[in-house]
C-alpha positions as a printed Julia matrix, in Angstrom:
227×3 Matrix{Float64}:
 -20.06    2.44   -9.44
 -19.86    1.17   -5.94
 -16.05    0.2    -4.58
 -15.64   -1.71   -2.03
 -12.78    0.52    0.13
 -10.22   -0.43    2.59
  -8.17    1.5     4.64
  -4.41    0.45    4.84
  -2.17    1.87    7.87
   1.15    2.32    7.22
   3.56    1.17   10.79
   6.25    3.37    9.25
   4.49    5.76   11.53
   3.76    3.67   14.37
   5.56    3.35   17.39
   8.75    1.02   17.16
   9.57    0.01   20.46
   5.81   -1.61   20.46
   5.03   -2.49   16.55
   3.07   -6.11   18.4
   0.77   -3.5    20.47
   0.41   -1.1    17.84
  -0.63   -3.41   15.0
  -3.19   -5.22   17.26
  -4.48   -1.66   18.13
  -4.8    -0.38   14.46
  -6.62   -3.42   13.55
  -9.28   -3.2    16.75
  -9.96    0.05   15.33
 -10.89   -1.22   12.39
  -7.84   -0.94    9.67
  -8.56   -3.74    6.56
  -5.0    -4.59    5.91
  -1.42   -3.38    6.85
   0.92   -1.83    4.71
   4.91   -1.92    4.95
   6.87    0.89    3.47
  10.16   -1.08    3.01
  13.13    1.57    2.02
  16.22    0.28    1.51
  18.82    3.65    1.62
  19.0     2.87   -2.15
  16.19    3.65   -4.3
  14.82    6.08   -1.6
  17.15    8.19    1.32
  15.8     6.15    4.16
  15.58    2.79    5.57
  13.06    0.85    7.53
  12.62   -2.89    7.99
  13.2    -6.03    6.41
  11.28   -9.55    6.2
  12.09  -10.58    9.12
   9.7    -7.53   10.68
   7.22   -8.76    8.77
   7.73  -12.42    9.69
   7.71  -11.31   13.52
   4.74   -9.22   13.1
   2.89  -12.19   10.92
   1.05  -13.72   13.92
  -0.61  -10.48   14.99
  -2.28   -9.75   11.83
  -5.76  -10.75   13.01
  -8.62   -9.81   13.96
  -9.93  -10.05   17.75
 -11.71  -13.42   16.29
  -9.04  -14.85   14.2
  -9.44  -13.61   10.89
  -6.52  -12.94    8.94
  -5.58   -9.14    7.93
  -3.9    -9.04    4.8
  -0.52   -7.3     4.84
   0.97   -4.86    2.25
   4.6    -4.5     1.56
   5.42   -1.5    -0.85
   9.02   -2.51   -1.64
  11.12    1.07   -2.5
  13.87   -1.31   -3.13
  16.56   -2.11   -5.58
  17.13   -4.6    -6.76
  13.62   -6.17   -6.11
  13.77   -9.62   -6.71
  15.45  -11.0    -4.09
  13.58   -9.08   -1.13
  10.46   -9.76   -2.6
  11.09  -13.26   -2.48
  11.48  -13.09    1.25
   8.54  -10.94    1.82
   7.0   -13.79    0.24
   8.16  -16.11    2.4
   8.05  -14.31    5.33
   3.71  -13.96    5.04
   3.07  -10.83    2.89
  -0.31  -11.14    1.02
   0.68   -8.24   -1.29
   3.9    -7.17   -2.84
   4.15   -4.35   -5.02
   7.44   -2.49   -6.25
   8.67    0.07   -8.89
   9.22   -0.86  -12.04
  12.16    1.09  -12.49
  13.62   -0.71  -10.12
  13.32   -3.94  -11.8
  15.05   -4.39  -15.22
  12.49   -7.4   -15.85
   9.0    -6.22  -14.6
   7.0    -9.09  -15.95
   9.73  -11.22  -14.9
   9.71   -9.96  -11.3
   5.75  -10.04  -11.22
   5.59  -13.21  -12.57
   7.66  -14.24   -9.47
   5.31  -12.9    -7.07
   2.89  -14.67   -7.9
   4.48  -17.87   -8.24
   5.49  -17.06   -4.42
   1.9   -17.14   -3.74
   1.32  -13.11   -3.44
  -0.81  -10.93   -5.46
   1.63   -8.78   -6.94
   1.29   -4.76   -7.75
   3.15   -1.8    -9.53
   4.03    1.13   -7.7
   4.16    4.73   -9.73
   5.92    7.43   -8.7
   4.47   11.11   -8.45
   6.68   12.23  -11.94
   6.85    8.57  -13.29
   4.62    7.47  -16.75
   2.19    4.88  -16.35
   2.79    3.47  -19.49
   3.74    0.2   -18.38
   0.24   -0.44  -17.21
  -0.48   -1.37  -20.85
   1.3    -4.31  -20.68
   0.9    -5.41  -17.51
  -2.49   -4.52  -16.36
  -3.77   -8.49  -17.03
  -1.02   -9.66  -14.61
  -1.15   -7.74  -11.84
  -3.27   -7.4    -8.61
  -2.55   -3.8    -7.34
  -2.15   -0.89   -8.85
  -0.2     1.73   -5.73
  -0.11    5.27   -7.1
   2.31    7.27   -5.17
   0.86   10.86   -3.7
   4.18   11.98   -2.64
   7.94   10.76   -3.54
   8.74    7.58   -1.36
  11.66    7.54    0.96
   9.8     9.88    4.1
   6.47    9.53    5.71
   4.6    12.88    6.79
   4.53   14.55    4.03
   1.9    16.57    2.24
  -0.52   15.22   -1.01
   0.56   16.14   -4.39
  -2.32   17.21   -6.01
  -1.5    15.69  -10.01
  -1.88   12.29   -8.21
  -5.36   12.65   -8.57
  -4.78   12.6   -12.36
  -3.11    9.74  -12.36
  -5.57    7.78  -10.44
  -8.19    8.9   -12.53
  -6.01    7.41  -15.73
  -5.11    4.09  -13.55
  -9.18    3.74  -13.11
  -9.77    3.64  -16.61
  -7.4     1.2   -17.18
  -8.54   -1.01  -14.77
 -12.5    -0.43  -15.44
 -11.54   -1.5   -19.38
  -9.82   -4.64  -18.49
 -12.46   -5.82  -16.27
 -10.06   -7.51  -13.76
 -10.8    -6.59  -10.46
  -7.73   -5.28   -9.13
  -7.29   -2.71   -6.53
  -5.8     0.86   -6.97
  -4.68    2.39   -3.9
  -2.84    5.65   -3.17
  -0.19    6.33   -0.89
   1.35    9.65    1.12
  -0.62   12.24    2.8
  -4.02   11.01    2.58
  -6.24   12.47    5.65
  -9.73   12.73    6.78
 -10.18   15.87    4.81
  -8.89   14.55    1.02
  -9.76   11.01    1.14
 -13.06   11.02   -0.4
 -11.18   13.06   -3.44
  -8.81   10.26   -4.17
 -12.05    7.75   -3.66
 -13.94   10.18   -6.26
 -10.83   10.11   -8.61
 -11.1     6.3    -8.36
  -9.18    4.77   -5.7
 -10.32    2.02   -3.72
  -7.59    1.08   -1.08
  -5.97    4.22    0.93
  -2.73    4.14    3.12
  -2.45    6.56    6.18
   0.19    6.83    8.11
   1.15    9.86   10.34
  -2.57   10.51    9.74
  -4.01    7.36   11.89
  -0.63    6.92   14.14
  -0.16   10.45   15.55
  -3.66   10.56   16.98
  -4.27    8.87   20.39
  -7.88    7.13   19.08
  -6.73    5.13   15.73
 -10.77    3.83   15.5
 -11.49    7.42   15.7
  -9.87    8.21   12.63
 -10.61    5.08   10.83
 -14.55    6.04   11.54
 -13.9     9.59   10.22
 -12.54    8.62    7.15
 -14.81    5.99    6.65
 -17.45    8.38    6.88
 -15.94   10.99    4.61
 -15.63    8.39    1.85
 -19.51    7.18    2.8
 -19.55   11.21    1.89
């Protein structure tokens, strides 16, 4: 079946003492949205940024000709409610979050949405999926986790491609059209794996930010997912 794929950079690896310059460069070279990994020294050993990041960073999430690139926030937070509210409000298109950090996932879903954003579930490397089964009709985003949150750089753990595969049959047997994207240690050279085990949406990080030509890489993994 033909997927329509997007490539997501993650600015936890970008440069930030010029996040303005380096989103507007990511997005010349051709990224489809922008994710936010937002850690919160909690639920994961690090921390990162906040809404009001996202809020600042809002009016550069365009296009050269005006059209709006969606942004991504992957909250590792807990509690979730609260900051997904303001990620809401502060011009997120897409929240997702753990739901073991929520004690009320439909709850905090249902919430999302209501704030206007297309809400997702987040799944660990270790975690079950089972939740999917009850939530897969209210949800916009599935975000399977390739390595454990809480660091950027490291390497892809290779059972995630398992779990994709079991997310896309979900998803193909509701017929919703919601996206499944993977996250942590996705290059040029095992992209078109995770596209073959069914995602759609892939987040790079160190991958796209550590090289000086960010449409360079963009083109080469758009090319190894054209295969």
């Amino acid at each position: 079946m033909s997927r329509t794929y997007r490539i997501a950079p993650s600015i936890l690896s970008a440069d930030f003492a010029r996040l303005g310059d380096e989103l507007r460069n990511v997005i010349d070279g051709g990224a489809d949205w922008i994710h936010f990994d937002v850690m919160d020294n909690h639920y994961v050993p690090n921390l990162t940024f906040g809404p009001m990041i996202c809020s600042a960073l809002k009016p550069h999430a365009k296009t050269a000709d005006g059209k709006p690139v969606p942004i991504d926030a992957h909250l590792m937070v807990e509690p979730v409610d609260a900051l997904a509210q303001a990620f809401a409000q502060a011009g997120a298109d897409y929240i997702s979050f753990h739901p073991d950090a929520s004690t009320h996932v439909h709850r905090s879903v249902q919430a999302i949405r209501a704030a206007g954003c297309r809400p997702g579930l987040v799944f660990n490397p270790a975690a079950p999926i089972d939740v999917l089964d009850w939530m897969i009709d209210d949800i916009d985003l599935v975000l399977v986790m390739s390595v454990n949150p809480g660091f950027g750089g490291q390497g892809f753990i290779e059972s995630a491609l398992r779990k994709i595969e079991q997310v896309r049959k979900r998803i193909d047997a509701s017929g919703r059209d919601i996206r499944l994207e993977v996250d942590g240690g996705i290059k040029v050279d095992n992209i078109a794996r995770a596209a073959a085990a069914g995602a759609d949406t892939f987040v790079a990080g160190s991958a796209i930010f550590s090289q000086p030509d960010y449409k360079a890489v963009i083109a080469a993994m758009r090319s190894a997912l054209k295969g």
